[in-house]
Structure formats: C-alpha cells, structure tokens
C-alpha positions as CSV (number, residue, x, y, z in Angstrom):
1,X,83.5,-46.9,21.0
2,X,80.8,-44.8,20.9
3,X,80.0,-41.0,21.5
4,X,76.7,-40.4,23.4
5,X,74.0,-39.6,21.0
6,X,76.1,-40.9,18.0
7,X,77.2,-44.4,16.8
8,X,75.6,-47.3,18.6
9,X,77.4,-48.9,21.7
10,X,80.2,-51.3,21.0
11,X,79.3,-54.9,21.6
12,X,81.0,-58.5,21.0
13,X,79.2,-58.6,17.6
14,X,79.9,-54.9,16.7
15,X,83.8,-55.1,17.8
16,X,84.1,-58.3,15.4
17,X,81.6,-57.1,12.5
18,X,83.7,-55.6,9.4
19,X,86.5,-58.4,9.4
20,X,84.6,-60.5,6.8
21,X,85.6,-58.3,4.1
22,X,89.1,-58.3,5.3
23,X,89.3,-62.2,4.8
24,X,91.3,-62.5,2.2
25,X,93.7,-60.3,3.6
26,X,94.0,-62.4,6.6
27,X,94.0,-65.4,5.0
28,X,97.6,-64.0,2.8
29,X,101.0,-65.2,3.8
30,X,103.1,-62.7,5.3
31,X,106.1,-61.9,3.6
32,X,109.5,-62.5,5.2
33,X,111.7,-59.5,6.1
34,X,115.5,-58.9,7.0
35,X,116.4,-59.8,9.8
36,X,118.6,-56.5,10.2
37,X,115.9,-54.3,9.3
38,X,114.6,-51.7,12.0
39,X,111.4,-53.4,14.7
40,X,108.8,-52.2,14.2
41,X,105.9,-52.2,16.6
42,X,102.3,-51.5,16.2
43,X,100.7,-49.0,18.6
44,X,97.0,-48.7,17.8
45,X,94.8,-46.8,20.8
46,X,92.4,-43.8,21.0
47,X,93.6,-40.5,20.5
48,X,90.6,-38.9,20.0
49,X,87.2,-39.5,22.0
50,X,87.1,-39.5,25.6
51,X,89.5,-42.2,26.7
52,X,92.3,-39.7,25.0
53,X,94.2,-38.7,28.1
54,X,94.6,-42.2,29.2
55,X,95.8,-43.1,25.4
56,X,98.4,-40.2,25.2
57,X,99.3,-41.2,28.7
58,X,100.0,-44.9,26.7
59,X,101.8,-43.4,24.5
60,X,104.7,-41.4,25.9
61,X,105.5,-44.2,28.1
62,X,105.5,-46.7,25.3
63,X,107.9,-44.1,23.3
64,X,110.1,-44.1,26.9
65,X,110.1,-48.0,26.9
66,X,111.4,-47.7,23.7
67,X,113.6,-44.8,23.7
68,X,115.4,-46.8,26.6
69,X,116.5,-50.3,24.4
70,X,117.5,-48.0,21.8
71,X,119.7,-45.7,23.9
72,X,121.3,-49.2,24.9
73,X,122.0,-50.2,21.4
74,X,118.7,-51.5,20.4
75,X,117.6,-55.5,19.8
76,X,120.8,-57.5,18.6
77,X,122.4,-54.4,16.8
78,X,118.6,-53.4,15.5
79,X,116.7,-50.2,16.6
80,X,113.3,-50.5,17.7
81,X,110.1,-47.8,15.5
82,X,106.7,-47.1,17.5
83,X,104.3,-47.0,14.8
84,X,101.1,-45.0,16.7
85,X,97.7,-45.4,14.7
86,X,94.4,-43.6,16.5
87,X,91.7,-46.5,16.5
88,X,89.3,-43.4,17.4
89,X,88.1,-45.9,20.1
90,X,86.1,-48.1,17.3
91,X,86.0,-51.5,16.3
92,X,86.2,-50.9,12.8
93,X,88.8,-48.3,13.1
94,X,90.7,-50.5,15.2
95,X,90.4,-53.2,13.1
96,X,91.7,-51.6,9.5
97,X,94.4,-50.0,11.7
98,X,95.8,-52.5,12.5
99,X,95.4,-54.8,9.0
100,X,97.5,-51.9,7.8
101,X,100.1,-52.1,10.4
102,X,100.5,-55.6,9.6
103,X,100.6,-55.7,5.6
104,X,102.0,-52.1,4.9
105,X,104.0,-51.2,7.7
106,X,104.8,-55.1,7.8
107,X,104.9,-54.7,12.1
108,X,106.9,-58.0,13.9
109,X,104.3,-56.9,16.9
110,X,101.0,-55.1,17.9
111,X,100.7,-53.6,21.5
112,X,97.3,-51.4,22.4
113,X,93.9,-51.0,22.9
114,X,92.5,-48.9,25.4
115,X,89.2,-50.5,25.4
116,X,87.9,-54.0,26.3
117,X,85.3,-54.8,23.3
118,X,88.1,-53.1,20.7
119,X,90.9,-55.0,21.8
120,X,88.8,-57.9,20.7
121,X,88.9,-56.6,17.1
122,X,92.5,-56.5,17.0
123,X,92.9,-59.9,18.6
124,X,90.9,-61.6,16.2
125,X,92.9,-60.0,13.0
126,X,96.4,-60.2,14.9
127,X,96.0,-63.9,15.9
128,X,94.3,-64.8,12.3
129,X,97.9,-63.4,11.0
130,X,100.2,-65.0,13.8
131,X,101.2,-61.9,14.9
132,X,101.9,-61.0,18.8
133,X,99.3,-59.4,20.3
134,X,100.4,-57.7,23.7
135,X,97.2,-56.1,25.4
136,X,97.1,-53.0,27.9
137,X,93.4,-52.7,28.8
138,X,91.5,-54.4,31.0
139,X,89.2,-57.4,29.9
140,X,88.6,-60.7,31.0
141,X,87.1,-61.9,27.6
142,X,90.8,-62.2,25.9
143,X,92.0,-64.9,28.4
144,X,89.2,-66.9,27.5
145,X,90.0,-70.0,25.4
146,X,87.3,-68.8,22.9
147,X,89.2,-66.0,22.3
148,X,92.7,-66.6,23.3
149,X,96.3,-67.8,20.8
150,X,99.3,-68.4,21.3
151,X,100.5,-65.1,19.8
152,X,97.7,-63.4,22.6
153,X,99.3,-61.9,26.0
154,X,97.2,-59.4,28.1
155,X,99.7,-57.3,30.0
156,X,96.7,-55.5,32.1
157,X,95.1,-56.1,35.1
158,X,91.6,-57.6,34.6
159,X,88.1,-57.1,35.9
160,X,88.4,-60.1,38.7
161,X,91.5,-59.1,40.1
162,X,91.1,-55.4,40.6
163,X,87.4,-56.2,41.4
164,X,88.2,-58.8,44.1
165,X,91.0,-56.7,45.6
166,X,88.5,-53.4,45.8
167,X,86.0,-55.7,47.6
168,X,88.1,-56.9,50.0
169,X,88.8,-53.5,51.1
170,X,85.9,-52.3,51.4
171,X,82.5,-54.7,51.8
172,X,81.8,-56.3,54.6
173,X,79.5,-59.5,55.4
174,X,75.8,-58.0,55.5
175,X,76.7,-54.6,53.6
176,X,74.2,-53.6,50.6
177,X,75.6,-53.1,47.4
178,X,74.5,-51.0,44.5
179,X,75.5,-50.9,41.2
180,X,75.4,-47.5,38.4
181,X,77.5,-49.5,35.7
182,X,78.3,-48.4,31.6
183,X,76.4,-50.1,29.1
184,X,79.2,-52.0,27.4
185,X,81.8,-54.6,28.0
186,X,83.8,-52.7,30.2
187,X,81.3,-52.2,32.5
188,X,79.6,-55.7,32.2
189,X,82.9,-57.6,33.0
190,X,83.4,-55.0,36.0
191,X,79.6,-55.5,37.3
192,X,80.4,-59.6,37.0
193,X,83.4,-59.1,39.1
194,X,82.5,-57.0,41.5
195,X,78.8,-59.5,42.1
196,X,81.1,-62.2,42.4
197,X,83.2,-60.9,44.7
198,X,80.5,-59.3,47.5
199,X,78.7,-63.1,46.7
200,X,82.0,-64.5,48.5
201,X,82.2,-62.3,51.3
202,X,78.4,-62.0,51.9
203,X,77.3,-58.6,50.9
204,X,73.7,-57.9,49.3
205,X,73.2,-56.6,46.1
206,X,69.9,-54.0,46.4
207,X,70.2,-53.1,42.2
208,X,72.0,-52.1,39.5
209,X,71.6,-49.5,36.6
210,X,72.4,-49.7,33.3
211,X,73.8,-46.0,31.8
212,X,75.0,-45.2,28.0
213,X,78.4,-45.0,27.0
214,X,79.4,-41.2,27.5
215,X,76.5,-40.3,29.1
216,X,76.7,-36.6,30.2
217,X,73.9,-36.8,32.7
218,X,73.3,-39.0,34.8
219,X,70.9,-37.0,37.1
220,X,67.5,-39.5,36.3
221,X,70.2,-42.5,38.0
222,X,70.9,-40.5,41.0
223,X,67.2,-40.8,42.9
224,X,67.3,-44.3,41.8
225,X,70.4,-45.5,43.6
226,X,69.8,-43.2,46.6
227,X,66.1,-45.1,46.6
228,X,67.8,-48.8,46.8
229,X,69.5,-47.1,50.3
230,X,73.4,-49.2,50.0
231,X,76.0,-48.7,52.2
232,X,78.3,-48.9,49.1
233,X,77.8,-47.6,45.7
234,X,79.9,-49.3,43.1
235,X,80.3,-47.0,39.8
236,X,81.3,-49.1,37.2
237,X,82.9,-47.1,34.0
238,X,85.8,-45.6,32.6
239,X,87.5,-42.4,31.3
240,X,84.9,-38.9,31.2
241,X,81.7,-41.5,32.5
242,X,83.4,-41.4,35.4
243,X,85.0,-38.0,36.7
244,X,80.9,-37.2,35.5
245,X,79.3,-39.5,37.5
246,X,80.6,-39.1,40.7
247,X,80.8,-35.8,40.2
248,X,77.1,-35.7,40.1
249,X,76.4,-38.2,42.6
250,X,78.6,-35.9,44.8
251,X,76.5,-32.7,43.8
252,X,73.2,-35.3,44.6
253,X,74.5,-35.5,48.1
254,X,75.4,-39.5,47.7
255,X,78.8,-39.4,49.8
256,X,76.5,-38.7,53.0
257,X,74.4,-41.7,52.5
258,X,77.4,-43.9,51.1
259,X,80.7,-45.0,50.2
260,X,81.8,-44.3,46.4
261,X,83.6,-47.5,45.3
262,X,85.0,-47.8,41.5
263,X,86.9,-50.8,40.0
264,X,89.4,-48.4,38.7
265,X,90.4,-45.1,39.8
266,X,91.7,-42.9,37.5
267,X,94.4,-40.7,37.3
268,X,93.7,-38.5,34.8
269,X,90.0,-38.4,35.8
270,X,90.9,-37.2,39.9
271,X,92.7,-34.3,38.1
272,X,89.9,-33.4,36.0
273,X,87.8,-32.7,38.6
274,X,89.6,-32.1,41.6
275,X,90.4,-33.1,45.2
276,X,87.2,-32.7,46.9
277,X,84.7,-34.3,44.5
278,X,86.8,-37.1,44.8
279,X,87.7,-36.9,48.0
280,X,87.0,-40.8,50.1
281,X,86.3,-42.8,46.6
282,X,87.9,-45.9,46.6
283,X,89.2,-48.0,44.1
284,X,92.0,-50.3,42.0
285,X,94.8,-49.7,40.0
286,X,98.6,-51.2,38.1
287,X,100.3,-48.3,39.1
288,X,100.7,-45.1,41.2
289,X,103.9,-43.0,41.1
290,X,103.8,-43.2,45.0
291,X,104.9,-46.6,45.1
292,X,108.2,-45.0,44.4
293,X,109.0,-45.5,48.2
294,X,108.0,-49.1,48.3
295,X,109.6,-50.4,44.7
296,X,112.8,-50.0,43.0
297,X,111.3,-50.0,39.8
298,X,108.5,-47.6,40.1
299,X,111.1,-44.8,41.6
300,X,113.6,-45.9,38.4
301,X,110.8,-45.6,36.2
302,X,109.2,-42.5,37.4
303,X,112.5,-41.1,37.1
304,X,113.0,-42.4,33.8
305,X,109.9,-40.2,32.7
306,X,110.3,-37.5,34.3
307,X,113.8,-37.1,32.3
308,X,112.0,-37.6,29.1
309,X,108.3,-35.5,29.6
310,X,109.5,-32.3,31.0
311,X,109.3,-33.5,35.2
312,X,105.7,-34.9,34.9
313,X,104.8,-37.6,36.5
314,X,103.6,-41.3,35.4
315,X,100.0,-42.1,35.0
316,X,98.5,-45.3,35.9
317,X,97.6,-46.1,31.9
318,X,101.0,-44.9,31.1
319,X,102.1,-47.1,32.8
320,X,100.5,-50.5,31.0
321,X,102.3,-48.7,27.7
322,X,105.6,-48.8,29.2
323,X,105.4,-52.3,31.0
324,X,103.4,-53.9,27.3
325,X,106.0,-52.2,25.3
326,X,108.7,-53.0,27.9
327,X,108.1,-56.7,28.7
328,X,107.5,-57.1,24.5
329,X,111.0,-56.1,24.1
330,X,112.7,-57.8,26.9
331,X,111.5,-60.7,25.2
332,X,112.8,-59.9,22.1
333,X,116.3,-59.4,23.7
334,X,116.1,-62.8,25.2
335,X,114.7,-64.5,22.0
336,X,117.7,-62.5,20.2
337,X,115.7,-61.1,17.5
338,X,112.1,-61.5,15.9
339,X,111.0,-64.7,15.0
340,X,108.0,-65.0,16.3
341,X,107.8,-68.5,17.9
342,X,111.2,-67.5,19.3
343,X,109.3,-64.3,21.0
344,X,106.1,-66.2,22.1
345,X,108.5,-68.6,24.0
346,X,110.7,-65.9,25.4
347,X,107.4,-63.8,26.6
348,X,106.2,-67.7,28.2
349,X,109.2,-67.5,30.4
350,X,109.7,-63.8,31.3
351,X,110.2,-62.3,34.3
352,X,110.2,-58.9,34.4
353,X,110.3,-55.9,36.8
354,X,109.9,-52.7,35.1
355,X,107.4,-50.3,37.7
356,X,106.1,-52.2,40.6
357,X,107.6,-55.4,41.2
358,X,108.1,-58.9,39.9
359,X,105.5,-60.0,36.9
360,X,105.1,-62.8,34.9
361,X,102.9,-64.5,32.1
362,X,100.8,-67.4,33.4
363,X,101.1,-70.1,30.4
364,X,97.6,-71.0,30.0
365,X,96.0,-68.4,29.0
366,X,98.8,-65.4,28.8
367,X,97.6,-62.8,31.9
368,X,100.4,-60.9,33.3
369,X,100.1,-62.0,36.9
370,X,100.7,-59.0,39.0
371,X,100.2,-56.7,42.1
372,X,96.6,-54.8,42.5
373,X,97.0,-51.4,44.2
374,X,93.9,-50.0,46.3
375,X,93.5,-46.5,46.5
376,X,91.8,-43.9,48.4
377,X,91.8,-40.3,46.9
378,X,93.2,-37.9,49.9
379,X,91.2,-35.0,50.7
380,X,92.7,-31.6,49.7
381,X,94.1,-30.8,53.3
382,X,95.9,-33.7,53.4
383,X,97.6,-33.9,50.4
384,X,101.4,-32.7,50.2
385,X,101.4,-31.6,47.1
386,X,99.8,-31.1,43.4
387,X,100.9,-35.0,42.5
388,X,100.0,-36.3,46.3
389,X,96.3,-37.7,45.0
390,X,96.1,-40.9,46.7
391,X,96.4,-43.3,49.6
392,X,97.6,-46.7,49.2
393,X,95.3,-48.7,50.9
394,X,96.3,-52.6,49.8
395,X,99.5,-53.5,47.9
396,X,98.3,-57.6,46.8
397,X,101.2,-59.3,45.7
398,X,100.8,-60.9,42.6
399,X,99.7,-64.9,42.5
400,X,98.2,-67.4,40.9
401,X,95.1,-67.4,43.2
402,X,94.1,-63.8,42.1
403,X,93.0,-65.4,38.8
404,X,90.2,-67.4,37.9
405,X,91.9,-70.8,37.1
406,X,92.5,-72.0,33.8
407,X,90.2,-74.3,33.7
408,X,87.5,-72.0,34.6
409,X,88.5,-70.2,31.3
410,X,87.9,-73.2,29.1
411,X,91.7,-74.0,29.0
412,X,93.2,-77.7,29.0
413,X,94.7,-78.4,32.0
C-alpha cells in the first residue's frame, strides 16, 4: 500500500503484478509433512506503515486465539506456531511473504491481510498452492467467483454489509449525500456500497471526491464538499486517512453543516485524536468491547485478553485476528488434524461463537455471515471512562439477506 508521495497507489493490477516470476514456484508440488509435527499458521499483515495499530492489534489477538488451544492441549495432541511476516502493506511484499511461508516455513494455513487490494495478492498465490486462505479485512472482491476457491474464506465484514447497516441508521428518503472517499480499493468498494445503499432508501448523491492514499491534507477537499451543501458527509478510508480527515473537516467547521458518517469507525483512530473531534461520527464495526453486556462471548473474550495484554482492552481489528485464527482452529479440531480437504469441509459446516454471537460460513462463496455493529462516538461528558468511546446504535443480527446473493457474485446456484 502506498505512502503519500512515495510508491504509486495499490490497484487490481498492482496487488497481482510480480507473481509471474513466482510461477514456477506455484506451480511445485508441496511436500508432505508429519502429521505429528507442530501447526503452523501463516500471519502476514502490516506492521509498519499506517495501518500498524490495527495490525498489532491483529496480532495479539491471533497469538490469544492461539495461546488458548494450546493451553487446552493443542490440535489432536499437536501445538499450534504463529508464524507473523510484516507485508509492509504491499502487494509485492505480501506476496513473497507469504510464497515463503508456504515453501520454507511449509504453513498448513494462511490467515491476514489488513488491506483489501493486498489480500488479493495472497489469495491468488494461496489458492494457486491449495492452501487455506482465511481473510480478516474487509473486501467484497474476494467473494467474487473471479476471484474466489475452495481453500478461500473471508472472516470480515465486507463493504455491503457494514455499508447497508450505516445507511440504514442514518439516511433518510430525500437526504443529500456527499462522498470524500481514498483512492484505492478500499475506498472504491465502500463508495459502491454506500451509493447502493442511499439508491434503495432514496437519498441523493450531490458528489464525491477522490483523495490519495495517506494524504496528510486534505484542506483543498474541504471547500469542495461544504460547496455540494449534504446533509450527510460520508468519509470513506481507513487507518491515519481517517483520524486526519475528520479531524480537518472538524477544524473546517463541517459538523455544523453536517453529519460525519464513515463505513468503519475505528478504534484505534477515536483514540488518536480524541473524544471531541470525534464526537457525533457515525459508523460500522465486527466488534466493540461494550458488547460485553449483551454477549457471552464478547465478555469471555474481553476477559481472555485482558489476562493475557496487561488489562487492555480488545480492539475492533483485534478482534477479526482472534475470531480468523479462532474459527481456523476450531475447524481443525473438528476435522481432527490438517488435511486440508478435511479443514475446508470442517470450516463449510462451522458454527462458531467466539466474541459477539453465532457465525457461520455461507457455502457459496465463503463470507462469514455475521452481526454489523453501528456506532456513535460519545462525547467526552458522557463517557464513563478512558475505554467508554462509543454508543451502540444497531446490533443487525447476522443473515443471509445482508449479503449480496450468490448469484449476484457470479456463483452457480
């Protein structure tokens, strides 16, 4: 993924270019292993750049997921190794990480990705080896049937559902709707959702701008959007992009013309720049350590991690690390080892519950079918403490009907 004013943005054709000259490594058997040998599990997402405190966040709850089976004796009598690789949020990277994982660290599993265009890299070198492939970032492009195998499950929300459930809460027949959305995949899949969405309930789209990949300022977008005159702005990116651009729409004076709206509110982001700039924005997420007094397993899990990380508390990427990981595994009890047809078939019947409530994987094209939080980030007076950032707003149960239909993917039916 790109820096601002460095490498060029990532694209479809950039996240896939460099696998040619892997092709012979992809077309190699795989060797066969013992089946007593420790599991190993790929773990490739980006440390450094500036989705790094969402992938750290990824990481210590995939090492808790973990840490759990093994404190219960491991996978039929086997202990389970996290092998982390930094993909430095690049195609490329993320590519040659993961080639490694699979032919000198001989993985039985890849879970990852913290970006939609470079999951796509590791999809197409996972699934050209038959090795699973269990997704934690958000992307509509992997269900597709273009893209999608059998050894492909996407553990994440995607764009349409958390889209569609942010628009329900929030746009109204008649409203006007503009869009400030990141130049790149991530942003183009949440800018299709969210059109999509105010299209059904009959809300009117006055614009949308285009802004680089970690753009630092966005102060030339601001006039703009406040120009168009919506009643709802939706900011469409991820990670620094956004804790910087609402920031400076706030500084701009957009919250007195108009509600914030984001696909995704983040966590980590709300801390970085604090209660008040925040303060009424509006958006989805998997997971919020509040839901402890609603679900079972988010208050086992949040205690779980507190155990482990000192009394912190769970993020909402975290989270997709510990339920990827965690579902991955459960499979792998069920299936009673690694063979990987075994796995596939276990993960095609699992039902799990590990931090919010009953999930599955739909069998067409492998999306975790799942609740969609809505938050609303609490204003500094009304918050009971450092953790207490948001309000739930919507809790959709998970179904079917929150997904566009197989068929609509390109899947047989």
């Amino acid at each position: 993924m790109p820096r601002s004013g460095s490498t060029p943005k990532i694209t479809r054709r950039t996240a896939l270019a460099g696998l040619s000259a892997s092709a012979a490594l992809l077309a190699m058997p795989r060797l066969g292993r013992a089946a007593d040998e420790t599991i190993r599990i790929g773990f490739p997402t980006p440390l450094t750049g500036p989705f790094a405190a969402e992938a750290r966040d990824q990481v210590k709850c995939a090492e808790l997921a973990v840490k759990l089976v093994n404190d219960k004796g491991g996978i039929a009598g086997r202990k389970v190794e996290l092998l982390v690789r930094d993909d430095k949020l690049n195609a490329g990277e993320a590519a040659t990480r993961t080639l490694e994982l699979i032919e000198k660290d001989k993985v039985h599993a890849v879970v990852g990705a913290l970006s939609s265009a470079v999951q796509l890299a590791v999809n197409e070198v996972t699934r050209a080896r038959g090795v699973i492939y269990v997704s934690i970032s958000q992307s509509d492009t992997i269900n597709e049937a273009k893209d999608f195998s059998k050894y492909t499950f996407h553990e994440a929300l995607n764009p349409h559902m958390t889209t569609s459930a942010v628009a329900r809460q929030t746009l109204k027949k008649g409203m006007k709707v503009a869009h400030l959305v990141a130049d790149y995949a991530y942003g183009h899949e949440m800018l299709r959702g969210f059109k999509r969405a105010q299209a059904a309930i009959g809300a009117d789209n006055v614009g949308e701008i285009l802004h680089p990949f970690g753009a630092a300022d966005y102060s030339t977008f601001m006039p703009r959007l406040m120009s168009m005159r919506p009643d709802v702005l939706c900011i469409s990116n991820f990670g620094r992009d956004q804790a910087n651009a609402i920031k400076q729409a706030v500084d701009f004076g957009v919250k007195q013309q108009m509600k914030i709206v984001v696909p995704v509110i983040l966590h980590n982001q709300r801390l970085a720049v604090g209660p008040d700039v925040f303060e009424g924005v509006v958006g989805g997420a998997n997971y919020y350590w509040g839901l402890e007094t609603q679900s079972k397993s988010a208050s086992s899990f949040n205690t779980a991690f507190k155990a482990a990380n000192g009394g912190a508390i769970p993020t909402d990427y975290g989270a997709y690390g510990y339920s990827g990981v965690g579902s991955l595994l459960a499979a792998m009890q069920a299936a009673g080892g690694t063979d990987t047809d075994k796995v596939v078939d276990a993960l095609e019947k699992l039902q799990y519950d590990l931090t919010k409530g009953p999930q599955h994987y739909r069998k067409c094209d492998h999306q975790s079918v799942q609740s969609v939080l809505v938050l609303e980030s609490k204003k500094k007076s009304a918050m009971a403490g450092e953790n207490d950032l948001f309000a739930i707003l919507a809790n959709d149960a998970g179904s079917d009907d929150m997904l566009r239909s197989c068929s609509e993917l390109g899947h047989a039916t």
